[in-house]
SESERO-609939 format. One line per field, with one value per atom (N, C-alpha, C): x, y, z. Coordinates in pm, 1 decimal. Example, Ala and Ser with C-alpha at 12.3 -4.5 7.8 and 13.67 -1.06 7.14 Angstrom:
u [1319.0;1230.0;1320.0;1285.0;1367.0;1290.0] .
v [-569.0;-450.0;-330.0;-225.0;-106.0;3.0] .
w [780.0;780.0;780.0;708.0;714.0;787.0] .
This chain:
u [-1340.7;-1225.3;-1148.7;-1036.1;-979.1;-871.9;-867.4;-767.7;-665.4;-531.3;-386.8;-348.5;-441.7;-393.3;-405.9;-511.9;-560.5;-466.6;-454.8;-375.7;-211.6;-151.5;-9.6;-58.2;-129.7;-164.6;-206.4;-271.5;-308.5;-192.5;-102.3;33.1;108.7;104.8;231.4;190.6;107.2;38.4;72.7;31.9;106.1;238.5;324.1;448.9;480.7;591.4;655.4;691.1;653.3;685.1;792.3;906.9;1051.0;1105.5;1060.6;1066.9;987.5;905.4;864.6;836.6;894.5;888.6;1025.0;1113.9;1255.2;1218.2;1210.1;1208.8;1049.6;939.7;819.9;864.2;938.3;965.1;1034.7;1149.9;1235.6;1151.1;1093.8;973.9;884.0;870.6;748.0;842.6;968.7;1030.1;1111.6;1081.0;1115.0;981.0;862.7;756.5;674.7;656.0;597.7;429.9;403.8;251.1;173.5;39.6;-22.8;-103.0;-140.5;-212.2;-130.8;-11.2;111.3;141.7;152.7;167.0;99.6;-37.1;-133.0;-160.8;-120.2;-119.8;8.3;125.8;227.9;181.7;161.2;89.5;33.5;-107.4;-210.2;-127.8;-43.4;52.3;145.8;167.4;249.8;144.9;56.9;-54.2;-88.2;-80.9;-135.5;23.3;116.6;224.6;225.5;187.5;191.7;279.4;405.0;535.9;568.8;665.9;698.3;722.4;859.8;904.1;797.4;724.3;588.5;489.9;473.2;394.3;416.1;612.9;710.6;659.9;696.8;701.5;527.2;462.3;354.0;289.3;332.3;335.9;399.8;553.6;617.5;533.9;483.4;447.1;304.7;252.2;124.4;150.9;280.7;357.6;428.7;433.1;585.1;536.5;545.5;496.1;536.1;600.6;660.6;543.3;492.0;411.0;237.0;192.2;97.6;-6.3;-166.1;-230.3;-300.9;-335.0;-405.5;-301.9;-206.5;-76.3;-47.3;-106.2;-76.5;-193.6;-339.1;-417.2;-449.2;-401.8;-415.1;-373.7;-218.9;-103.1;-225.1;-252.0;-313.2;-437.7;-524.2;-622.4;-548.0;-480.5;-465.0;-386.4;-282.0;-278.3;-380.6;-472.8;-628.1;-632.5;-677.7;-798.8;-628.4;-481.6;-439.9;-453.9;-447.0;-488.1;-641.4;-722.9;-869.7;-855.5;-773.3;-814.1;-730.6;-621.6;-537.9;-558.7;-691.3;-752.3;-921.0;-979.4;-1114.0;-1150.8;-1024.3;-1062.3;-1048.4;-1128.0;-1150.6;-1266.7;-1256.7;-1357.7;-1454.7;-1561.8;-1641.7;-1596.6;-1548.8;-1501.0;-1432.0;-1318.0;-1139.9;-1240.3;-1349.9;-1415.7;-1521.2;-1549.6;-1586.7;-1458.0;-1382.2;-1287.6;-1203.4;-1189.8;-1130.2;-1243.9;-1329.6;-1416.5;-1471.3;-1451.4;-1498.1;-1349.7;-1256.7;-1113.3;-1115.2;-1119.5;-1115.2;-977.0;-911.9;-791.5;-803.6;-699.3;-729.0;-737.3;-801.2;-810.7;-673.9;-604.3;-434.9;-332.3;-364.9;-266.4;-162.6;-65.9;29.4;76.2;142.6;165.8;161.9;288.0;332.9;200.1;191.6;95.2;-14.9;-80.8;-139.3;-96.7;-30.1;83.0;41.9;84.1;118.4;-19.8;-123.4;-227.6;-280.6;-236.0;-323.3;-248.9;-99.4;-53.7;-111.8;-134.6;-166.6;-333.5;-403.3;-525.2;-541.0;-432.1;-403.5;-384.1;-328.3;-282.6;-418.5;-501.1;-620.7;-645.5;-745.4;-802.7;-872.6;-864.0;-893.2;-1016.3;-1119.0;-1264.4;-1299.3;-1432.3;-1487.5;-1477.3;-1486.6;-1415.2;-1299.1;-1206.9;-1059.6;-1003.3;-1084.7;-1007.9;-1087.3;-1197.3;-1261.7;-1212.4;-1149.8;-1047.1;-920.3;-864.8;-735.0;-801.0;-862.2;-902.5;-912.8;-1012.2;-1049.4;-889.9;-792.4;-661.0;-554.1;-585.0;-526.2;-537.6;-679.8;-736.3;-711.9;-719.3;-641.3;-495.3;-460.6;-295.6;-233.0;-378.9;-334.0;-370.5;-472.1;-493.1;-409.6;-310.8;-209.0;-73.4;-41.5;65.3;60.8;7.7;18.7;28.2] .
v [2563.1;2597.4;2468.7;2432.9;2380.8;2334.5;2250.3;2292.7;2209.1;2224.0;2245.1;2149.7;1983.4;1858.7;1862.2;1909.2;1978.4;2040.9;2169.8;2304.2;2237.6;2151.6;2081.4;1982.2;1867.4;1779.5;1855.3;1954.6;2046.8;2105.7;2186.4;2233.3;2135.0;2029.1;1929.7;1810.1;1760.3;1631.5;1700.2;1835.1;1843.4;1815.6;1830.6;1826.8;1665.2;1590.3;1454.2;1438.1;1351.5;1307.6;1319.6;1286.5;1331.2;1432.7;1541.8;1640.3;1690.9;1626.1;1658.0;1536.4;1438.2;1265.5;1286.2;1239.4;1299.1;1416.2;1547.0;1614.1;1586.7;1547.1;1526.1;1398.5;1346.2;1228.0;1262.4;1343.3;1418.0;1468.3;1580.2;1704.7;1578.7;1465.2;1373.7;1353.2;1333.2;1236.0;1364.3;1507.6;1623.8;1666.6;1687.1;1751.7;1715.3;1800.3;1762.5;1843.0;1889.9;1926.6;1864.8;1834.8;1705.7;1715.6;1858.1;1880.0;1909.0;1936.8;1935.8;1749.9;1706.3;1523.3;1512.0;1504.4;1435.9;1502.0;1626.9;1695.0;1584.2;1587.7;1490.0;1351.8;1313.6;1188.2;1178.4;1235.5;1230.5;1253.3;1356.3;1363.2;1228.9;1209.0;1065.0;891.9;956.9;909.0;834.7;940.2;937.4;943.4;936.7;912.7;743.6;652.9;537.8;481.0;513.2;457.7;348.6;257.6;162.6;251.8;342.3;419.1;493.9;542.1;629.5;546.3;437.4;350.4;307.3;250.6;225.9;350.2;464.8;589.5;588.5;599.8;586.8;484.7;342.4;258.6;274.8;291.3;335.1;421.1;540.6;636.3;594.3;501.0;432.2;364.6;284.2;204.0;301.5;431.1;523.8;567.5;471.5;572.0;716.4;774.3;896.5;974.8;929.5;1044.3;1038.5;1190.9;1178.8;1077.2;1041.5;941.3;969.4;1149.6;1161.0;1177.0;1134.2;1090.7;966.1;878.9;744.2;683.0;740.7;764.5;774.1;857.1;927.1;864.6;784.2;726.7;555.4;477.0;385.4;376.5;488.0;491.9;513.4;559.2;537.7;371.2;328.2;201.2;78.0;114.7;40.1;92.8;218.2;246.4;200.0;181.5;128.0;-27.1;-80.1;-243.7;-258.1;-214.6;-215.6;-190.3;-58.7;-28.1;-142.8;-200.4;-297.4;-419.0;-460.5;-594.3;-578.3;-451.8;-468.0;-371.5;-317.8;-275.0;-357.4;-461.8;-576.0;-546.7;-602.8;-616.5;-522.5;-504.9;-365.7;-241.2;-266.3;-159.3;-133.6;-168.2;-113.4;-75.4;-105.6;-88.5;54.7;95.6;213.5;319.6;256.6;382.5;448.0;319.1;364.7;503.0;415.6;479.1;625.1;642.7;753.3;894.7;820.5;921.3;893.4;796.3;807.1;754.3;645.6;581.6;436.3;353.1;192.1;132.8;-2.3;-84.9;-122.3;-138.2;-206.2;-93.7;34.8;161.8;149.6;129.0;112.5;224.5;154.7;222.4;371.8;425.6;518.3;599.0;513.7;549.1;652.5;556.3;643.9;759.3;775.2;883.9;988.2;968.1;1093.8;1113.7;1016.5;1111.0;1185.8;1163.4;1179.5;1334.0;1331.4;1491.5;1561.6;1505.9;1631.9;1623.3;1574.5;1585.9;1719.7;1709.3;1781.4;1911.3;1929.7;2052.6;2150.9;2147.6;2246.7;2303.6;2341.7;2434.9;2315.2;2357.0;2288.0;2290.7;2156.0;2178.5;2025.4;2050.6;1914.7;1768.6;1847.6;1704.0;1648.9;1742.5;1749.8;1641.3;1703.4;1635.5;1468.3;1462.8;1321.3;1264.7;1323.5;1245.4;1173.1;1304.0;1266.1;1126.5;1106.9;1019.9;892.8;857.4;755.0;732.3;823.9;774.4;693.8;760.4;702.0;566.0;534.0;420.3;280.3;320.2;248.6;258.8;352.8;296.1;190.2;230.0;146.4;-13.8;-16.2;-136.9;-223.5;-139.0;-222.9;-216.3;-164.2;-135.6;-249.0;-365.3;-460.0;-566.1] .
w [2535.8;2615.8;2648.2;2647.2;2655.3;2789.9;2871.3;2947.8;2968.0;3062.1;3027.2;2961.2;2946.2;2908.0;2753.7;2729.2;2549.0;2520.6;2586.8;2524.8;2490.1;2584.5;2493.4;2432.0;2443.1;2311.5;2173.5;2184.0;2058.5;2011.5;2084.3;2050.7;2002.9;2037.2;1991.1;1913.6;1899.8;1823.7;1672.3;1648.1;1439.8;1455.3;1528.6;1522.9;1533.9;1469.2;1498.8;1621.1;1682.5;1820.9;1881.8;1763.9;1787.0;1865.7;1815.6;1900.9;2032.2;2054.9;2219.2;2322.9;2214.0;2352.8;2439.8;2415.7;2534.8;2647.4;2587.0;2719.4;2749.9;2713.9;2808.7;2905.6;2845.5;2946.3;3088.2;3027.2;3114.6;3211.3;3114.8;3284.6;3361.5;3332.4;3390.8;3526.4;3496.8;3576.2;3702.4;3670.9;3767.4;3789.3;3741.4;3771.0;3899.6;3974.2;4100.4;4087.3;4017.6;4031.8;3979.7;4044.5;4034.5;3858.9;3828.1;3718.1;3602.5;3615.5;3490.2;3481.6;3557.3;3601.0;3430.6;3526.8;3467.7;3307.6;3240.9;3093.1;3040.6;3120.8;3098.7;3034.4;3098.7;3126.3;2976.8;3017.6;2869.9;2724.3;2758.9;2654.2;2549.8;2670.6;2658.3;2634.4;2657.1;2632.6;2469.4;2435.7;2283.6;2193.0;2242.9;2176.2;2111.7;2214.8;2160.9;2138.5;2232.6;2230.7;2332.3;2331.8;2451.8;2542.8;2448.2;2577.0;2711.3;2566.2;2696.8;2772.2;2713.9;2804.5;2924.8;2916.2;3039.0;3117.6;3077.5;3165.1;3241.0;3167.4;3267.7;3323.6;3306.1;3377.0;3553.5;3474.7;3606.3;3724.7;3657.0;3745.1;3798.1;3767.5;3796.7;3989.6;3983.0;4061.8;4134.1;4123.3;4180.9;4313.2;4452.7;4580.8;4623.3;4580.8;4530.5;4549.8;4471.4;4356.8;4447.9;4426.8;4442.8;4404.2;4521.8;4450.0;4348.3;4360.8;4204.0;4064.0;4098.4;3950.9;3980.6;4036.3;4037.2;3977.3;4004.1;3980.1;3823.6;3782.0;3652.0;3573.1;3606.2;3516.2;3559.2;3615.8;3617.0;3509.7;3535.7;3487.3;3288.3;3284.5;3143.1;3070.3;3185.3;3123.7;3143.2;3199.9;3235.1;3058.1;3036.4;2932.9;2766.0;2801.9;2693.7;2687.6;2782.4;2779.3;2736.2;2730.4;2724.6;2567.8;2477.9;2377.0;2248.2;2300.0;2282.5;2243.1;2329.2;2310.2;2269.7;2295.4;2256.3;2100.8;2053.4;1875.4;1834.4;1734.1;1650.3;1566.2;1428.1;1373.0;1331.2;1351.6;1369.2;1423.0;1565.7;1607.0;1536.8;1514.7;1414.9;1291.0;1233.7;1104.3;1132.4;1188.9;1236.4;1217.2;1328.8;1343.4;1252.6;1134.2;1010.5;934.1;914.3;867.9;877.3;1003.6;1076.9;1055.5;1046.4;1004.7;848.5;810.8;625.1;563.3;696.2;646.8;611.7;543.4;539.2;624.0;610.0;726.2;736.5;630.1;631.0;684.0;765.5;831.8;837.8;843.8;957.7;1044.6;1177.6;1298.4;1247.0;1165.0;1066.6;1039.4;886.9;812.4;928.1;1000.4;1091.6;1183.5;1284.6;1289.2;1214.0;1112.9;990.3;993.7;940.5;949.5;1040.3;1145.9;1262.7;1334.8;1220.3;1257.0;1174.7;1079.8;980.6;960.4;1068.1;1079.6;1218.3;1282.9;1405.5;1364.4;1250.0;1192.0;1160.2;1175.4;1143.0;1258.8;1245.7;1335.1;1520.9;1612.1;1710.4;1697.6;1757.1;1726.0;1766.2;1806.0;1930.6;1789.2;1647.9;1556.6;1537.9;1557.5;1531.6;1710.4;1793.3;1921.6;1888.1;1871.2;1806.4;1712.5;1648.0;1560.8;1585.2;1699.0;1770.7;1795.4;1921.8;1973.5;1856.3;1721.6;1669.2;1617.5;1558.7;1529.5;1640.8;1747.8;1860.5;1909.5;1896.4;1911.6;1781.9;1698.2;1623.3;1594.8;1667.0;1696.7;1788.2;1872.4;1988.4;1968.0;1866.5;1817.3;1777.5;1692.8;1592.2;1697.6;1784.2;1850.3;1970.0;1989.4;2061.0;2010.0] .
C-alpha cells in the first residue's frame, strides 16, 4: 500500500518532468496541509532540479510554514547534501550496477532511464530502483 507521497511520485516519475515541475512548484507555494506539503516536497525531491532544490530549501527556512514542513523540507536537503558528497567510488559502483546503467550516465541519460524504469508495474523493486537512479543523479548533479 502505498501512501499519498508514493501514489504522485508513482503517477508522475513515467512522465518528463516538464510537465508536472511548474505547477508542483506552484501548489507547494499555495498548499497549506502539512501531508500534501510534504508528497510536494518528496516529489520535488526526486526531480533533481536547481529549481526544486531552491523550492525546498526555501521551505526548509519559511517561518510560515508548519514545523513538520519545515521539518520535512530540511530533512531532505540534509539527506541531498549527504547523497551529493558521499556516492563515490564503490558506492556510485553498486548503484550502477544494481539499475544496469553506465558508470559514464549522464544527468539525462539517467532521467530517461529512470522514467521508463517507472513505467512498469509499482513494486517494493521498482520504488528501489526509483531510489538507486535518484541517487546517482544526485551524484552527478553537484
Amino acid at each position: 500500500m502505498l501512501g499519498q507521497d508514493f501514489s504522485l511520485i508513482g503517477m508522475l516519475m513515467p512522465t518528463d518532468e516538464a510537465f508536472y515541475l511548474t505547477p508542483a512548484l506552484e501548489r507547494l507555494k499555495t498548499e497549506t496541509e502539512d501531508k500534501a506539503c510534504a508528497s510536494l516536497l518528496k516529489l520535488l525531491w526526486y526531480t533533481v532540479t536547481a529549481e526544486s532544490d531552491g523550492a525546498i530549501a526555501a521551505v526548509a527556512k519559511d517561518a510560515t510554514r508548519s514545523a513538520a514542513v519545515r521539518k520535512a523540507a530540511g530533512d531532505l536537503v540534509a539527506q541531498s547534501l549527504l547523497l551529493s558528497t558521499k556516492v563515490k567510488g564503490d558506492k556510485r559502483a553498486k548503484a550502477v550496477a544494481a539499475v544496469g546503467v553506465s558508470v559514464d550516465a549522464t544527468i539525462p541519460e539517467l532521467k530517461a532511464a529512470r522514467r521508463k524504469r517507472m513505467q512498469g508495474n509499482i513494486s517494493d523493486e521498482s520504488l528501489g530502483d526509483l531510489d538507486q537512479f535518484t541517487l546517482l543523479i544526485r551524484s552527478r548533479a553537484r
